[in-house]
C-alpha positions as a Markdown table, in Angstrom:
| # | Residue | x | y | z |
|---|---|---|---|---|
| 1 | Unk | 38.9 | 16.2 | 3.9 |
| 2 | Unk | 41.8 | 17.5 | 2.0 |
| 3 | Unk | 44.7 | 15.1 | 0.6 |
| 4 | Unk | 47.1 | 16.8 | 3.0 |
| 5 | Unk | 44.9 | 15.3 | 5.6 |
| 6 | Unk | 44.3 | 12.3 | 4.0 |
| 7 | Unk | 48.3 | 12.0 | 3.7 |
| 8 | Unk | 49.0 | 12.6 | 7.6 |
| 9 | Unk | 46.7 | 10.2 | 8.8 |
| 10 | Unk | 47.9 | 7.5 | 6.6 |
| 11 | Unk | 51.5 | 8.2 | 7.7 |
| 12 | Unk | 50.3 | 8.0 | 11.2 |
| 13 | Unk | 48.7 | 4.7 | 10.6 |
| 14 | Unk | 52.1 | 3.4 | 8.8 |
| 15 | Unk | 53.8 | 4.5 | 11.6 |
| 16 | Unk | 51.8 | 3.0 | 14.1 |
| 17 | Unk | 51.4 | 0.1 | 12.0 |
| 18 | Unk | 55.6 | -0.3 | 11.9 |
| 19 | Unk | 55.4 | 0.2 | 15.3 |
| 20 | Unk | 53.5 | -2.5 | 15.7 |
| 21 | Unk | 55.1 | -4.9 | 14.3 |
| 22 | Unk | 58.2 | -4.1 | 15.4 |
| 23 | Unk | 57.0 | -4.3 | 19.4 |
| 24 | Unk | 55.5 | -8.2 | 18.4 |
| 25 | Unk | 59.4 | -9.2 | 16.7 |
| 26 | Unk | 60.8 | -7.7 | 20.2 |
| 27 | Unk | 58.4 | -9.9 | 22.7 |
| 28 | Unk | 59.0 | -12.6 | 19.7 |
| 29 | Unk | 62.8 | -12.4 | 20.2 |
| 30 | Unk | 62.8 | -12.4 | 24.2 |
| 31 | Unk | 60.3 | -14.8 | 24.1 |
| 32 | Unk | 62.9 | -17.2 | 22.3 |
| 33 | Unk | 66.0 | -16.3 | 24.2 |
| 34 | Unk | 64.2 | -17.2 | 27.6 |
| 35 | Unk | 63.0 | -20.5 | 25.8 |
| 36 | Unk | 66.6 | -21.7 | 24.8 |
| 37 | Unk | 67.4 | -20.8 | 29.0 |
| 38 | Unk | 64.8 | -23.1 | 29.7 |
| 39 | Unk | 65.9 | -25.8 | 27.1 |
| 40 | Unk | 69.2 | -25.1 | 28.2 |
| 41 | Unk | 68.4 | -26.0 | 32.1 |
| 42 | Unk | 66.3 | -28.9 | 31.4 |
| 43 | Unk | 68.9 | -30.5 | 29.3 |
| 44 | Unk | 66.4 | -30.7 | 26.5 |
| 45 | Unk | 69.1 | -30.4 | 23.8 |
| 46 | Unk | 71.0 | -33.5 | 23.9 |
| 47 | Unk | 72.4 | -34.3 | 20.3 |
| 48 | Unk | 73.0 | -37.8 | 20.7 |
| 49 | Unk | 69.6 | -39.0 | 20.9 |
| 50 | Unk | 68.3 | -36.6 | 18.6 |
| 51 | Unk | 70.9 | -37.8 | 15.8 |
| 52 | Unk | 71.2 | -41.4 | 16.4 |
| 53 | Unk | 66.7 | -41.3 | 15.9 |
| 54 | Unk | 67.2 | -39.2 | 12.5 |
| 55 | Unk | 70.1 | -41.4 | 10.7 |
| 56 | Unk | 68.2 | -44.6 | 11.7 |
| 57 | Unk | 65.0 | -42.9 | 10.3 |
| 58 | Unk | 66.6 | -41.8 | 7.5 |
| 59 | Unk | 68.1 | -45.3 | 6.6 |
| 60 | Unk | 65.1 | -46.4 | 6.6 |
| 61 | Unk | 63.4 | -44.0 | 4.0 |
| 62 | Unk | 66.6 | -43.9 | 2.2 |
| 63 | Unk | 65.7 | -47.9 | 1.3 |
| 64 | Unk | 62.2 | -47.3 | 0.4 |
| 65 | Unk | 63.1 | -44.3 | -1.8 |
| 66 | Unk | 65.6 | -46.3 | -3.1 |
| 67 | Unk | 62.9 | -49.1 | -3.9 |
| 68 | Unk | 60.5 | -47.2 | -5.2 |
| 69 | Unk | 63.2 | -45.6 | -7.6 |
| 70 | Unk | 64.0 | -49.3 | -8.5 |
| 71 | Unk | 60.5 | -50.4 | -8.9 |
| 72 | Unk | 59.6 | -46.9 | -11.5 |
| 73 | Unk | 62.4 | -47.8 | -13.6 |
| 74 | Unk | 61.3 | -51.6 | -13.9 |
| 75 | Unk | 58.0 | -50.3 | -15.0 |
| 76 | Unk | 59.3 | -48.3 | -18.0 |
């Protein structure tokens, strides 16, 4: 096997490699876009209840962090 052999079939397998990869980030991205229709139908998305769980959660941690901060320098 000569290195200009070598050298074509190694091109073909970076090219079928490439092409690969780029055919799995296509079903990837039309995989996505028909799961934000289906989010979108269902009404999955609703901010308000998302946001209003996350500020009470963080309230919550910001206290304990705030603690614990509280507690480290009372140790030093």
């Amino acid at each position: 096997m000569t290195i200009l052999d070598m050298l074509g079939q190694s091109g073909i397998l970076t090219v079928l490699g490439m092409g690969v990869v780029f055919a799995f980030i296509i079903i990837l991205v039309f995989a996505m876009s028909l799961l934000k229709v289906v989010v979108k139908s269902l009404k999955l998305d609703q901010k308000e209840v998302a946001a209003s769980a996350a500020q009470s959660v963080s309230a919550g941690q910001d206290t304990a962090v705030i603690a614990a901060i509280a507690a480290a320098v009372r140790e030093k």
